[in-house]
C-alpha positions as CSV (number, residue, x, y, z in Angstrom):
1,X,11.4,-8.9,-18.9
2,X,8.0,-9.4,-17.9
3,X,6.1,-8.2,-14.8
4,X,2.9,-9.6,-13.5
5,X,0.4,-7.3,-11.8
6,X,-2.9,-7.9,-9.6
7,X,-5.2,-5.1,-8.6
8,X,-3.6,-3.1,-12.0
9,X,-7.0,-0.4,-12.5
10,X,-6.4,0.8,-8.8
11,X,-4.3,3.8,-7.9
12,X,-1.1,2.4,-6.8
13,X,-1.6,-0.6,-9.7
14,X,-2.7,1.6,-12.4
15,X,0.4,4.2,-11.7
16,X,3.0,1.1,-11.2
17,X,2.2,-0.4,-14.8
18,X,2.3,3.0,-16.6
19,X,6.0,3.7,-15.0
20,X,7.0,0.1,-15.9
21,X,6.1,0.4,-19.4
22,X,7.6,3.5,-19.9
23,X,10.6,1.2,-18.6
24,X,10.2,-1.3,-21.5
25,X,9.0,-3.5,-19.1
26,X,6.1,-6.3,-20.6
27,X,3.5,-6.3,-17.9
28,X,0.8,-8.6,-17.7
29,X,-2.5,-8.1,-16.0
30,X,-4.2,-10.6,-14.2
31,X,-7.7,-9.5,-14.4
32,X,-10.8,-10.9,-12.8
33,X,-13.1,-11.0,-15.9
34,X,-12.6,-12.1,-19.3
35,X,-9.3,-10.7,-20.3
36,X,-9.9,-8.3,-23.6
37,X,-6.1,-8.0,-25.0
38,X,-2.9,-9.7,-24.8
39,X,-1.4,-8.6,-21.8
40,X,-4.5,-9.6,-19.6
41,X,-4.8,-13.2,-18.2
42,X,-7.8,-14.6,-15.9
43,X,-7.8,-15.6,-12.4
44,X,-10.0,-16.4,-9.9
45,X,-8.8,-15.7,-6.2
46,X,-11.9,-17.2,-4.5
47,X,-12.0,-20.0,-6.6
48,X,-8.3,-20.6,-6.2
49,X,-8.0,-20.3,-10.3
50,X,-5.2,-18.8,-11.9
51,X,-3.2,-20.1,-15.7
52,X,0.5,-21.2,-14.6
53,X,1.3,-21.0,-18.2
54,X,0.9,-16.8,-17.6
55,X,2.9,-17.0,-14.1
56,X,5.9,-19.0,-16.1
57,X,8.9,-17.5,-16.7
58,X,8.0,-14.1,-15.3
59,X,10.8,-12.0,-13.5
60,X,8.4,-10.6,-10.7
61,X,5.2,-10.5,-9.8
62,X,3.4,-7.6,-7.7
63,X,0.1,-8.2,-6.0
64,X,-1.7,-5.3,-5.1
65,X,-5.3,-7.3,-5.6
66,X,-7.4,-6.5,-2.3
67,X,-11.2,-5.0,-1.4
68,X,-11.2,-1.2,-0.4
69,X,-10.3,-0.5,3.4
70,X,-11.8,3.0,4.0
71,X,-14.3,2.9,1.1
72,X,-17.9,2.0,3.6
73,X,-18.5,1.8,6.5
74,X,-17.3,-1.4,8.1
75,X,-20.4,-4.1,8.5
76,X,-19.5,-7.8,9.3
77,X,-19.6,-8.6,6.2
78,X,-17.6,-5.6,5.0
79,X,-14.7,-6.9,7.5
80,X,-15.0,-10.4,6.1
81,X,-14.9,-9.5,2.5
82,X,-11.9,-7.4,3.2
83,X,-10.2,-10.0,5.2
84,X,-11.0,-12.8,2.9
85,X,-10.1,-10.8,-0.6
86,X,-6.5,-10.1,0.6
87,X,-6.0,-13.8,1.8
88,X,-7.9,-15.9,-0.5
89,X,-6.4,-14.0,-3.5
90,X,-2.4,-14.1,-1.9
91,X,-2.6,-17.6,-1.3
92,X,-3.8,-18.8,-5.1
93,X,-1.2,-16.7,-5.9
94,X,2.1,-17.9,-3.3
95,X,0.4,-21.4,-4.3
96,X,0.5,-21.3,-7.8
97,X,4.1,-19.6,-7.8
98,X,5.2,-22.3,-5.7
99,X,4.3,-25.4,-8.0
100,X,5.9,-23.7,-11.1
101,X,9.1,-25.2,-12.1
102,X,10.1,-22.2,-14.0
103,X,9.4,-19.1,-11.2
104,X,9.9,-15.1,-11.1
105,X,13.0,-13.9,-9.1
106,X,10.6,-12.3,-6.4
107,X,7.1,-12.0,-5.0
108,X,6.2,-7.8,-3.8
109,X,3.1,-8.8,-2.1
110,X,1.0,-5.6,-0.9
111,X,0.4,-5.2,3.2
112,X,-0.2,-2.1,5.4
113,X,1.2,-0.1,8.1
114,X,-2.0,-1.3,9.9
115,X,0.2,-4.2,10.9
116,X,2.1,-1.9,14.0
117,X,-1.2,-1.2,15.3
118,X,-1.6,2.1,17.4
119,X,1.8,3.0,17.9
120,X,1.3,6.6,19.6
121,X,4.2,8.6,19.0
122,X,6.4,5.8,19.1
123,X,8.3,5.1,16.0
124,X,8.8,1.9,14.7
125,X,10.5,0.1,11.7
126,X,9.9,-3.3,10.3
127,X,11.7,-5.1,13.7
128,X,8.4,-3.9,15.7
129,X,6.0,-6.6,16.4
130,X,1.9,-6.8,15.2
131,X,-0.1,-4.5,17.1
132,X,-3.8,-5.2,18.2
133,X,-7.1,-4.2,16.4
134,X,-8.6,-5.5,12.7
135,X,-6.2,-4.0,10.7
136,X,-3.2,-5.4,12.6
137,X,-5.4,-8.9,12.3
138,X,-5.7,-8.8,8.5
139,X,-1.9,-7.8,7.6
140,X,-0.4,-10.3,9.9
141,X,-3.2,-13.0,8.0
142,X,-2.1,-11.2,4.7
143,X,1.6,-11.4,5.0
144,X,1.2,-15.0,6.6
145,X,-0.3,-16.1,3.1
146,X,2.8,-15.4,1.2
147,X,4.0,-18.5,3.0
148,X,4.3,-20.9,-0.4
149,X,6.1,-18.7,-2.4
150,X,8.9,-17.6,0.3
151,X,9.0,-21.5,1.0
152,X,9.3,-22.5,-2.7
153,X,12.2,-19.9,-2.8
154,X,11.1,-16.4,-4.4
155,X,12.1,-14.0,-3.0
156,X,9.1,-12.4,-0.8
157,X,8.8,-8.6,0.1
158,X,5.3,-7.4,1.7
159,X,4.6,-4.1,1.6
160,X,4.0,-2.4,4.3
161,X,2.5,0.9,2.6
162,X,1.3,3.7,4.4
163,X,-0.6,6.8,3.0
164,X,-0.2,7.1,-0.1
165,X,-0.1,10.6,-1.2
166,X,-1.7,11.3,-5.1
167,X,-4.6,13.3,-7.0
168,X,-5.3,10.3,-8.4
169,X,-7.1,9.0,-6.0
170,X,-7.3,8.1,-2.3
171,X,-7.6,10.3,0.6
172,X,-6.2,12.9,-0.9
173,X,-8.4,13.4,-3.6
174,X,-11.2,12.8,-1.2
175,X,-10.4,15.9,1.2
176,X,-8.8,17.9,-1.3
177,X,-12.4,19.9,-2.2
178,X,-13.0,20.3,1.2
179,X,-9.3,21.8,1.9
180,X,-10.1,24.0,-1.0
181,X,-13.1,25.7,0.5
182,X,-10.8,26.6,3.8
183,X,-13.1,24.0,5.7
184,X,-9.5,21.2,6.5
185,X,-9.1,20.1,10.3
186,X,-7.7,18.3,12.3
187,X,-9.2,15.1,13.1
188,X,-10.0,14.3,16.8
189,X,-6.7,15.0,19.1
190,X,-4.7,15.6,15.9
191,X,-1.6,13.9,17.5
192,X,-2.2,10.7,16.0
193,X,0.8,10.1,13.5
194,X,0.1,9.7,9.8
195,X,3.1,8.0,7.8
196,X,2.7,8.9,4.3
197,X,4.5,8.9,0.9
198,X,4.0,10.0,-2.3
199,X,2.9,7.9,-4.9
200,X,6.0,8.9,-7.0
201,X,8.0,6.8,-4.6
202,X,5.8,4.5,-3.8
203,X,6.5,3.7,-7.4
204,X,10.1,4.0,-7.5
205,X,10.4,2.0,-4.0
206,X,8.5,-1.3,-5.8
207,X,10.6,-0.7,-9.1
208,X,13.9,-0.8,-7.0
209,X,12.7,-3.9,-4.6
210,X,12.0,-5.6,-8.6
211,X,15.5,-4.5,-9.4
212,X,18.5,-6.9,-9.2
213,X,21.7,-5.7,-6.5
214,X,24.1,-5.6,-9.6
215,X,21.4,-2.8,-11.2
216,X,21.4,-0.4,-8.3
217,X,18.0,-2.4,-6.8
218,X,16.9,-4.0,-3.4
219,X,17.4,-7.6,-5.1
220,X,18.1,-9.3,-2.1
221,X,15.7,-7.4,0.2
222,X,13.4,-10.1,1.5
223,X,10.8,-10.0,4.1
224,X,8.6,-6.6,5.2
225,X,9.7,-3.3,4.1
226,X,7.7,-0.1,5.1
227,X,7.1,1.6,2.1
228,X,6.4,5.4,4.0
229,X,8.7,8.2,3.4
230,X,11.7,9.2,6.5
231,X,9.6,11.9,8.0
232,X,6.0,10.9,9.1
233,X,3.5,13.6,10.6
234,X,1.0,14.2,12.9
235,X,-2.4,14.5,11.8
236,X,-2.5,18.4,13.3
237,X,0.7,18.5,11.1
238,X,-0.3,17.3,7.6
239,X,-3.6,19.5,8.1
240,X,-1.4,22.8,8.2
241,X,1.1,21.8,5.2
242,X,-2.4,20.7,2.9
243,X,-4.3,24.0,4.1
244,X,-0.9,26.1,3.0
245,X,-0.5,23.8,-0.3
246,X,-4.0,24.8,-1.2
247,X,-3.7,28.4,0.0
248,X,-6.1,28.4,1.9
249,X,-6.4,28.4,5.5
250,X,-7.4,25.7,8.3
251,X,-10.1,25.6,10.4
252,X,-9.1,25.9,14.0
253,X,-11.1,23.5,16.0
254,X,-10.6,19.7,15.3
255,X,-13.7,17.4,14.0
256,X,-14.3,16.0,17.5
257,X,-14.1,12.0,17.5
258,X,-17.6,11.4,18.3
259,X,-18.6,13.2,14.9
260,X,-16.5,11.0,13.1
261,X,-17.3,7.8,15.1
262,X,-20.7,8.7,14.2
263,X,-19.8,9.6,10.1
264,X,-17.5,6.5,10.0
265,X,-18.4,3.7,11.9
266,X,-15.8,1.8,13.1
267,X,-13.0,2.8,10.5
268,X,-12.9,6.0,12.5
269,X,-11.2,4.6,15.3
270,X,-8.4,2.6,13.9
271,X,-8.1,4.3,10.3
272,X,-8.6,7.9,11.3
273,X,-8.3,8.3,15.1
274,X,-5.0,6.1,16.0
275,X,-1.8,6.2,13.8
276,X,1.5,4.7,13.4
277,X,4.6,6.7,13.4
278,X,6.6,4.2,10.8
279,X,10.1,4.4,9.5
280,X,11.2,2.9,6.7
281,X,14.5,1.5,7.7
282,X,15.0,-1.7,5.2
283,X,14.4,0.8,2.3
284,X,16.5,3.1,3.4
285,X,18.8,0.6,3.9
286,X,19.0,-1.1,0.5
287,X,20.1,2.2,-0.8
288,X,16.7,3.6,-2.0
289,X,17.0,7.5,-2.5
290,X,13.8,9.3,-1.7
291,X,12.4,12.1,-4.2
292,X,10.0,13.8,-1.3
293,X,11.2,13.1,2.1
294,X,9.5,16.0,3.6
295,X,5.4,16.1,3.6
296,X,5.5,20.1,1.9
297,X,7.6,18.8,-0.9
298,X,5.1,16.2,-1.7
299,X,2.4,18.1,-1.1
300,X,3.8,20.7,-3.8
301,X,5.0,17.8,-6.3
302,X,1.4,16.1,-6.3
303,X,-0.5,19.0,-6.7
């Protein structure tokens, strides 16, 4: 069986490969350089390049292939570079998927919980419609690239992830010193909702949408799934279970919004200051078992 992965250095690539190997699983890389071992092929996402003879015969393919949302600050050109690396690369790939005569059982394409938009406390599950704001922009252009594949006939699950809880990397790692020193706070109000989940079933949530019904999987899951554990949190909330994870305690005045409209540009408002409270319904659905459902067990597993 082989798997084909895009975006396989990052956090949720890099951890998704490792757990498929360790599976017996053959992955193959598709790397955007010259490739330096056998389970590496070259594309080109801008360029619309990628070999069909590497796509052929595969049994699934997950791209996870996409610039860094919260990494800078958000210039024009940022916000075009983001947009245009998560749509120019998913649509060389539903493309080249589509013309194969030979193609993988199914298509886990990576999307964001962005998509709902501010939903308050409101929660939603994968029935909710788009909300407003760039990030709900790019994952409905995101998803809607996937078009050629789920028209060609694979099997097409986006992946509606939300944050994803690891050392690794991500925000976790990045506020994790600063929870250590007793300095962790709320951000503005602190009743914006954060829907996480760890990256332990982040992982196992892709390797059962990959798996067949008859082996215990999702096989016939099409469509978006949120992939965000049961029980999302407040922002007031997840500061109080990582300040008692890390033993020490929180601060107790929240970093007003204006500081971090003025640390973060406009990433403040829509990927710090508004949330979405986001079930995962589908998953649940398909008979995926969750290893940490509640945020402290996380917390204590990752750390």
């Amino acid at each position: 069986m082989t798997v084909i992965v895009t975006g396989a250095s990052g956090l949720l690539g890099s951890a998704l490969v490792e757990a498929l190997r360790a599976d017996g699983v053959r992955v193959l890389r598709l790397v955007r350089r010259a490739p330096q071992s056998a389970d590496e092929s070259f594309w080109n996402p801008a360029k619309g390049l990628v070999d069909p003879a590497a796509l052929s015969g595969a049994a699934a393919v997950v791209h996870l292939a996409g610039a860094g949302i919260g990494d800078r600050r958000w210039s024009d050109e940022r916000k075009r570079e983001i947009m245009r690396s998560r749509v120019e690369g998913t649509r060389t790939l539903a493309a080249a998927l589509a013309a194969l005569r030979s193609r993988p059982a199914v298509l886990l394409s990576a999307s964001a919980v962005g998509y709902y938009g501010d939903t308050g406390d409101r929660a939603v599950d994968e029935s909710a419609p788009p909300g407003e704001g760039f990030l709900a922009e790019v994952t409905r252009a995101w998803e809607a690239a996937t078009a050629p594949a789920a028209e060609a006939g694979v099997r097409t699950v986006t992946l509606r992830t939300g944050l994803v809880l690891s050392r690794e990397g991500g925000m976790l790692q990045r506020v994790l010193p600063i929870f250590k020193l007793g300095l962790g706070a709320p951000l503005g109000s602190g009743r914006q909702y954060w829907s996480w989940i760890s990256v332990d079933d982040w992982v196992g949530a892709v390797r059962h949408l990959i798996a067949g019904r008859a082996d215990g999987g999702g096989g016939d899951v099409g469509g978006p799934v949120n992939l965000t554990a049961p029980e999302p949190v407040t922002n007031a909330e997840f500061t109080s279970a990582l300040a008692r994870a890390v033993r020490r305690p929180a601060m107790p005045l929240a970093v007003p919004a204006p500081v971090l409209r003025a640390a973060l540009g406009e990433f403040a408002r829509e990927g710090v200051l508004t949330g979405q409270r986001v079930l995962p319904r589908r998953l649940l659905e398909s008979g995926y078992a969750f290893r940490h459902i509640r945020l402290n067990e996380a917390l204590s597993a990752v750390l």
